[in-house]
Biopython code that builds the backbone (N, CA, C, O; Angstrom):
import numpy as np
from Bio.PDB.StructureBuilder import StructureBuilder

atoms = [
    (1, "UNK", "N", (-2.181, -2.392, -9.656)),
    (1, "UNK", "CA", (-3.483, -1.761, -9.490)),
    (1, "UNK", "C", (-4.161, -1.627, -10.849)),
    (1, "UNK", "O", (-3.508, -1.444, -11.876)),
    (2, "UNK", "N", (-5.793, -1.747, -10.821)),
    (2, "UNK", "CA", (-6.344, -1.323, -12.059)),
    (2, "UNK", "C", (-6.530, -0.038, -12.790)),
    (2, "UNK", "O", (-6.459, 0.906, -12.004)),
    (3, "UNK", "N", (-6.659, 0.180, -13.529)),
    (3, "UNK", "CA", (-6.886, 1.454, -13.962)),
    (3, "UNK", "C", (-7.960, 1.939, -14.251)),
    (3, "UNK", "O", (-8.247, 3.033, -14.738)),
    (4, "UNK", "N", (-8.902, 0.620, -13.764)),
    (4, "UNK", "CA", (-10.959, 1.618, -13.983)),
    (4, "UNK", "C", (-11.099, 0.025, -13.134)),
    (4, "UNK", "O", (-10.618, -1.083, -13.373)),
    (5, "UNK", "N", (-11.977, 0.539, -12.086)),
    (5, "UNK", "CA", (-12.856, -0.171, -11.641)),
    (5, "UNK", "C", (-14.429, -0.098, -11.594)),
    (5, "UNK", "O", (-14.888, 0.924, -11.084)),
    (6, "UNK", "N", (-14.986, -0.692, -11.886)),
    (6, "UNK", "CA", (-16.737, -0.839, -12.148)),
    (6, "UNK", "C", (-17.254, -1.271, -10.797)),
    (6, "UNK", "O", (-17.084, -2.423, -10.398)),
    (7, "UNK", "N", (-17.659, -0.678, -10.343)),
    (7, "UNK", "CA", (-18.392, -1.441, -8.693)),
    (7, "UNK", "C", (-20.463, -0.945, -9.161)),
    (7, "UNK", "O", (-21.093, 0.111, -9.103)),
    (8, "UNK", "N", (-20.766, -2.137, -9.511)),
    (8, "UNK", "CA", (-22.389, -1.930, -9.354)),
    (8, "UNK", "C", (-23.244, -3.167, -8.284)),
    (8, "UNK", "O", (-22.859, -4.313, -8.051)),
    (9, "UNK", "N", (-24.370, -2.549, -7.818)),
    (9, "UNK", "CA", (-24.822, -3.089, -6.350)),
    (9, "UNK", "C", (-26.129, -3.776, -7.645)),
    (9, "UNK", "O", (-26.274, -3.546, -8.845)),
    (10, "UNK", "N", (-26.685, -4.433, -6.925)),
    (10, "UNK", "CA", (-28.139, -5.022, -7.588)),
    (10, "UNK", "C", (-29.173, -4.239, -7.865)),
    (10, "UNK", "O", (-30.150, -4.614, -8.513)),
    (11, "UNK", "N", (-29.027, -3.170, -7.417)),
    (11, "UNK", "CA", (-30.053, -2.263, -7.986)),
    (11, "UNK", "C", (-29.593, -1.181, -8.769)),
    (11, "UNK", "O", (-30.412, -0.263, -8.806)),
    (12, "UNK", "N", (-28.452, -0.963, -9.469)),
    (12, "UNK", "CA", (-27.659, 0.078, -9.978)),
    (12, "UNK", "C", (-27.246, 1.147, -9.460)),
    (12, "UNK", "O", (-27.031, 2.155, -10.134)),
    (13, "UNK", "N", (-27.111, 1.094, -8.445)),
    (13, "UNK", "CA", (-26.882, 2.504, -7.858)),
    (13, "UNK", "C", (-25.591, 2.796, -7.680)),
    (13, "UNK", "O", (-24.896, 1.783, -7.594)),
    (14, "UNK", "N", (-24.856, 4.081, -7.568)),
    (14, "UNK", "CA", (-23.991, 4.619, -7.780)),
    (14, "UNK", "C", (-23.649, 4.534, -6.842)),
    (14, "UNK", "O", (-24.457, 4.837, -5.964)),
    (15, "UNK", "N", (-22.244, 4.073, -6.402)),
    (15, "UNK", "CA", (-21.247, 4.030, -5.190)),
    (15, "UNK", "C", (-20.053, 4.789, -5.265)),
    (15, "UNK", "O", (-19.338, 4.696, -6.262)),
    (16, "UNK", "N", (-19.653, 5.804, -3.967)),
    (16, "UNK", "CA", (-18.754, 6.616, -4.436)),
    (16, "UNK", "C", (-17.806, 6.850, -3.308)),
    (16, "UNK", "O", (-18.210, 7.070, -2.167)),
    (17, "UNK", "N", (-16.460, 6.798, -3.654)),
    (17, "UNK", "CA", (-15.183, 6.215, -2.875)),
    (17, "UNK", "C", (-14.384, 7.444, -2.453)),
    (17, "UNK", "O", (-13.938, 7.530, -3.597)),
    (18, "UNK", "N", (-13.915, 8.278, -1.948)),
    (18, "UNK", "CA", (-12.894, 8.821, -1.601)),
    (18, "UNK", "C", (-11.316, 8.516, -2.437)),
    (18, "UNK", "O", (-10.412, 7.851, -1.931)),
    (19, "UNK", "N", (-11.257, 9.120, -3.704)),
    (19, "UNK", "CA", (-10.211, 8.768, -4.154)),
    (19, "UNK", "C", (-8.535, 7.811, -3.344)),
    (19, "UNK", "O", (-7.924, 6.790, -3.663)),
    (20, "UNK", "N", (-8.411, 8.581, -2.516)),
    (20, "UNK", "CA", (-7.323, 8.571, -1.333)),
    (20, "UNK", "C", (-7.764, 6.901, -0.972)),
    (20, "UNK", "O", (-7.098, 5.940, -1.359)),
    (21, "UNK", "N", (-8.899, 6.810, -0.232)),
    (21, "UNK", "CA", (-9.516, 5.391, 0.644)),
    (21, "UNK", "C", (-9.195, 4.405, -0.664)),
    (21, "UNK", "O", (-8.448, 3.449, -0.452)),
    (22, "UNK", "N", (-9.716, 4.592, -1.975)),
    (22, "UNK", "CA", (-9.888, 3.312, -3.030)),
    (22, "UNK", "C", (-8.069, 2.992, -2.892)),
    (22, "UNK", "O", (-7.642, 1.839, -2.850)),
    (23, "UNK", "N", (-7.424, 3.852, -2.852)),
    (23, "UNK", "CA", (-5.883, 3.397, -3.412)),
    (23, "UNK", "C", (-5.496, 2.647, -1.939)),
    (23, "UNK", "O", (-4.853, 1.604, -1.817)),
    (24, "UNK", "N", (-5.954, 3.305, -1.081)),
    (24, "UNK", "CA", (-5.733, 2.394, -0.011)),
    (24, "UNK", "C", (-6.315, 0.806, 0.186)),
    (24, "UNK", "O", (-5.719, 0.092, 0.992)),
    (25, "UNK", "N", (-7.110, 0.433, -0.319)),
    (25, "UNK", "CA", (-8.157, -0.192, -0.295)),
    (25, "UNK", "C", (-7.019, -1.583, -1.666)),
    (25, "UNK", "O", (-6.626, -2.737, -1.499)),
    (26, "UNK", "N", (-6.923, -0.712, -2.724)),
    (26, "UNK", "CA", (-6.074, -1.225, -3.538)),
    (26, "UNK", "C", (-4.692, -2.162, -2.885)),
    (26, "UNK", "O", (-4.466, -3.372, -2.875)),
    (27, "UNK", "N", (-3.986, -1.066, -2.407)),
    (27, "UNK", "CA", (-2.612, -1.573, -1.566)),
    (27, "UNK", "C", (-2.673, -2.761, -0.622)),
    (27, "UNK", "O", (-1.743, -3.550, -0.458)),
    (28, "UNK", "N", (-4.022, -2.825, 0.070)),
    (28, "UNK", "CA", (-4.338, -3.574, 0.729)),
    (28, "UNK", "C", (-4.256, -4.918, -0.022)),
    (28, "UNK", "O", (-3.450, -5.770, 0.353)),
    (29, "UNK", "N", (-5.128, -5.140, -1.145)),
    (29, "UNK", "CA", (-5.615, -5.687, -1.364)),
    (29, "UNK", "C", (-4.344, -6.930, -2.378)),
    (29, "UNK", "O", (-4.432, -8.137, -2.604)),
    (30, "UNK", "N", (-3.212, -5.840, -2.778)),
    (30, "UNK", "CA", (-2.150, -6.460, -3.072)),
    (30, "UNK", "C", (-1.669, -7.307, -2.032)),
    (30, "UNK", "O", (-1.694, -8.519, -1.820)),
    (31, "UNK", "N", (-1.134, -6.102, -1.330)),
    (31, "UNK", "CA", (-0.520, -6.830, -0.072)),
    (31, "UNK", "C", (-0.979, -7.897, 0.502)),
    (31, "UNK", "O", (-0.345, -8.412, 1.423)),
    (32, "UNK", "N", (-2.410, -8.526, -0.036)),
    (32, "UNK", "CA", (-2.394, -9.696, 0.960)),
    (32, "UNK", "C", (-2.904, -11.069, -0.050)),
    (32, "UNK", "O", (-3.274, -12.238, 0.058)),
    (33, "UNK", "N", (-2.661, -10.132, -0.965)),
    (33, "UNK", "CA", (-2.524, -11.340, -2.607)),
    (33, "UNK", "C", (-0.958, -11.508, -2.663)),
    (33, "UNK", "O", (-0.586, -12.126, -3.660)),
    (34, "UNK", "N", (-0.113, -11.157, -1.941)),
    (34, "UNK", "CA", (1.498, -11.537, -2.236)),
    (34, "UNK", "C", (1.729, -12.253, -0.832)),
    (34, "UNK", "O", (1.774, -11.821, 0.320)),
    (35, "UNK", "N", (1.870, -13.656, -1.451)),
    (35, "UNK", "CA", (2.244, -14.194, -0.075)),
    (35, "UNK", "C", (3.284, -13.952, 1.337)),
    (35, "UNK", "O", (3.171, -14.119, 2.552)),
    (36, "UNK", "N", (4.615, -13.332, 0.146)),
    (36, "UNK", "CA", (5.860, -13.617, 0.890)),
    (36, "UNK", "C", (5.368, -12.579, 1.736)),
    (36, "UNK", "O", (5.537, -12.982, 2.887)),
    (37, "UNK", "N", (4.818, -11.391, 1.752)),
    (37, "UNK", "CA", (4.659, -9.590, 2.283)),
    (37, "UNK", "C", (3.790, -10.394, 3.317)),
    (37, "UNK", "O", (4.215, -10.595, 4.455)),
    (38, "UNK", "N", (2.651, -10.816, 2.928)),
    (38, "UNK", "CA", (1.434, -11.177, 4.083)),
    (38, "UNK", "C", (2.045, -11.668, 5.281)),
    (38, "UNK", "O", (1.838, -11.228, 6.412)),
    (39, "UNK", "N", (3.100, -12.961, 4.844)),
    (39, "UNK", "CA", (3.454, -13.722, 5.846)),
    (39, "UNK", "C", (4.244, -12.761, 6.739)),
    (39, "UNK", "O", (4.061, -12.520, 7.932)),
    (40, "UNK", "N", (5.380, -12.147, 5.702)),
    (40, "UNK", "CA", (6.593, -11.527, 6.709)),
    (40, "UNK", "C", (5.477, -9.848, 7.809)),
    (40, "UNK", "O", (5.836, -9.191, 8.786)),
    (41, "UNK", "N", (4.292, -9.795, 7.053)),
    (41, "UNK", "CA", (3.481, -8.445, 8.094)),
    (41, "UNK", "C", (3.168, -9.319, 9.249)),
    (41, "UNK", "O", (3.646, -9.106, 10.363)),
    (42, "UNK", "N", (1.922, -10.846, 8.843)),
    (42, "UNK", "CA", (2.128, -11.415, 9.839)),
    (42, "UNK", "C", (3.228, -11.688, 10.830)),
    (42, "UNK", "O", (3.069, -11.174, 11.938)),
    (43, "UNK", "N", (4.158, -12.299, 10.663)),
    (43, "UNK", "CA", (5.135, -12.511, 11.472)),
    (43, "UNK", "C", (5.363, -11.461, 12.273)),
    (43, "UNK", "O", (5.496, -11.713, 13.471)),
    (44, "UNK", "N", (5.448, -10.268, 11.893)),
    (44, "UNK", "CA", (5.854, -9.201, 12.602)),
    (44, "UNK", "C", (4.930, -8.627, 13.916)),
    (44, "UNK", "O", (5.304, -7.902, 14.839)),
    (45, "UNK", "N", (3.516, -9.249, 13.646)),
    (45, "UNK", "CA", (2.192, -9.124, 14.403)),
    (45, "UNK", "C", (2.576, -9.766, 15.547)),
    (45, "UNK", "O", (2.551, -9.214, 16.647)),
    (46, "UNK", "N", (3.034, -11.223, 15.314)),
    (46, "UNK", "CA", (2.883, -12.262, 16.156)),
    (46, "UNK", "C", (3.728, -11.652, 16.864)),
    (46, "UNK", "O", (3.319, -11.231, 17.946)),
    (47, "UNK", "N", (5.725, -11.311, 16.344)),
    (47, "UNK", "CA", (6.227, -10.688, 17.361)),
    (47, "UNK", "C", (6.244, -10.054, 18.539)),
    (47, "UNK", "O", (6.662, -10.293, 19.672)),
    (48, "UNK", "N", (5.539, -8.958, 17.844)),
    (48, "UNK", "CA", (5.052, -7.676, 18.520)),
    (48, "UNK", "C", (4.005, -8.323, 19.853)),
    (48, "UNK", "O", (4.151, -7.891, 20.996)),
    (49, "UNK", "N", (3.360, -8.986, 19.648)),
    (49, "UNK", "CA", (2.241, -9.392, 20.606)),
    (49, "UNK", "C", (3.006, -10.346, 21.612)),
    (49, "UNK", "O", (2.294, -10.705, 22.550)),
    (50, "UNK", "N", (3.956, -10.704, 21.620)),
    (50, "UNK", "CA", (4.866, -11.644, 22.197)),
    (50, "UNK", "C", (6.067, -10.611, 22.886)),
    (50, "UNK", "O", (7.103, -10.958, 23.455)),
    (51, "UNK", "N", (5.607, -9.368, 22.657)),
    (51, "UNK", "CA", (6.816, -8.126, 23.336)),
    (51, "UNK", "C", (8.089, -7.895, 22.493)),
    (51, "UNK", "O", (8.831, -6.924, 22.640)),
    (52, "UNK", "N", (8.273, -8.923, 21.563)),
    (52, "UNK", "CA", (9.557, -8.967, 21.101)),
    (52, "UNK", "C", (9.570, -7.886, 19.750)),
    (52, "UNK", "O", (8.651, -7.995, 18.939)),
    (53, "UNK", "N", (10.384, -7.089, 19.584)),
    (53, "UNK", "CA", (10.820, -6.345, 18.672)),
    (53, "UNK", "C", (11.673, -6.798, 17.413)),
    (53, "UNK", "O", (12.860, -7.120, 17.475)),
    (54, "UNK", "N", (10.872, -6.778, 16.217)),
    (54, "UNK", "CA", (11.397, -7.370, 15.125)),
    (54, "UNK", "C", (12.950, -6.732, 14.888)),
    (54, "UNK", "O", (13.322, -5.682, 15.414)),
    (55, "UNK", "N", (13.648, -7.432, 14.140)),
    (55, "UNK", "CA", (14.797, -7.052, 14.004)),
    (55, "UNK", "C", (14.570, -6.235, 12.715)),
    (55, "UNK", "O", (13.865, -6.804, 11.882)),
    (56, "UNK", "N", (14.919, -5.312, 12.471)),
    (56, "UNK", "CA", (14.924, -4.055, 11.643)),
    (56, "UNK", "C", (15.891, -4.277, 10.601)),
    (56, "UNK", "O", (16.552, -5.279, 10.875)),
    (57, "UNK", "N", (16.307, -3.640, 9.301)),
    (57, "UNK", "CA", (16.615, -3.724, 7.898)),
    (57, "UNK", "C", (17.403, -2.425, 7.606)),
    (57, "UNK", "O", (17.230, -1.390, 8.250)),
    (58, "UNK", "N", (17.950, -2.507, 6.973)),
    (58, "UNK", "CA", (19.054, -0.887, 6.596)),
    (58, "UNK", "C", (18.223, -0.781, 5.266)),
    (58, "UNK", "O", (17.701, -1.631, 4.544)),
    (59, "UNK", "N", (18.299, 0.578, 5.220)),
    (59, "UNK", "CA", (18.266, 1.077, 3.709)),
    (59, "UNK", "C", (18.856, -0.109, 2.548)),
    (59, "UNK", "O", (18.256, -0.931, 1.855)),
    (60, "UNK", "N", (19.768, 0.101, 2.642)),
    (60, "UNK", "CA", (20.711, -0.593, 1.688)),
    (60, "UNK", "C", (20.278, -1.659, 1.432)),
    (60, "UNK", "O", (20.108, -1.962, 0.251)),
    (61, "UNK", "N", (19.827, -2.959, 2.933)),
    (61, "UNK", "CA", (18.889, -4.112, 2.708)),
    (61, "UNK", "C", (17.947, -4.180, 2.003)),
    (61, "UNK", "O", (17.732, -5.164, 1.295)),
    (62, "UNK", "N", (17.143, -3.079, 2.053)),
    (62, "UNK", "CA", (15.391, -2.932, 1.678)),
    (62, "UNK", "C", (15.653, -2.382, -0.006)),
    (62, "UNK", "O", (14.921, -2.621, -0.967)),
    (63, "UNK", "N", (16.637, -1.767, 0.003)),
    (63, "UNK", "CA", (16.850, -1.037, -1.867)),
    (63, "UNK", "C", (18.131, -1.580, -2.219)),
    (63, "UNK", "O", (19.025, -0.851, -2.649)),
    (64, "UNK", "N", (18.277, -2.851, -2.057)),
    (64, "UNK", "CA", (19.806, -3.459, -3.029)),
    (64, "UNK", "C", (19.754, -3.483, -4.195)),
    (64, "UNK", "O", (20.692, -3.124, -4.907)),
    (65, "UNK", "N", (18.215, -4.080, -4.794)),
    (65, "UNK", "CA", (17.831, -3.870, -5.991)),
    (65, "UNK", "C", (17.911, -3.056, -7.255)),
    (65, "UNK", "O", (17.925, -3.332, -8.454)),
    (66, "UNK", "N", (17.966, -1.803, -6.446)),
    (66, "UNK", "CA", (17.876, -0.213, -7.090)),
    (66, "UNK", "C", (18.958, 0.029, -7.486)),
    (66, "UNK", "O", (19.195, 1.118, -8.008)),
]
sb = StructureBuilder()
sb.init_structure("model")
sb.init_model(0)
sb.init_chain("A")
sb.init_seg("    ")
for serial, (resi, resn, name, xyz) in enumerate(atoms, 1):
    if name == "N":
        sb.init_residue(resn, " ", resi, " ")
    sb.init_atom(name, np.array(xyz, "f"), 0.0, 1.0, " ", f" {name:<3s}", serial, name[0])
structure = sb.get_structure()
């Protein structure tokens, strides 16, 4: 995420965000600049719409890293 964003419209006017909404807005905006995340949310869409229930992850899976 950035740490100052500048948002100006063509006529200068001041635009003003809901702190909370911009970080959301942010997360988003990662999340669908990282391919592997986009695909594997997609996938999980398609599932779901097909009835089928994704197969789920342990702790341990999701934080091996840590």
């Amino acid at each position: 995420m950035c740490d100052e964003t500048l948002i100006v419209t063509d006529y200068g006017a001041v635009m003003m965000i809901d702190k909370e909404y911009w970080e959301e807005i942010q997360e988003t905006l990662a999340e669908r600049s990282d391919k592997k995340s986009l695909a594997a949310l997609l996938e999980g869409h398609q599932l779901r719409d097909k009835g089928i229930t994704p197969q789920g992850k342990t702790i341990d899976e999701v934080f091996n890293d840590l």
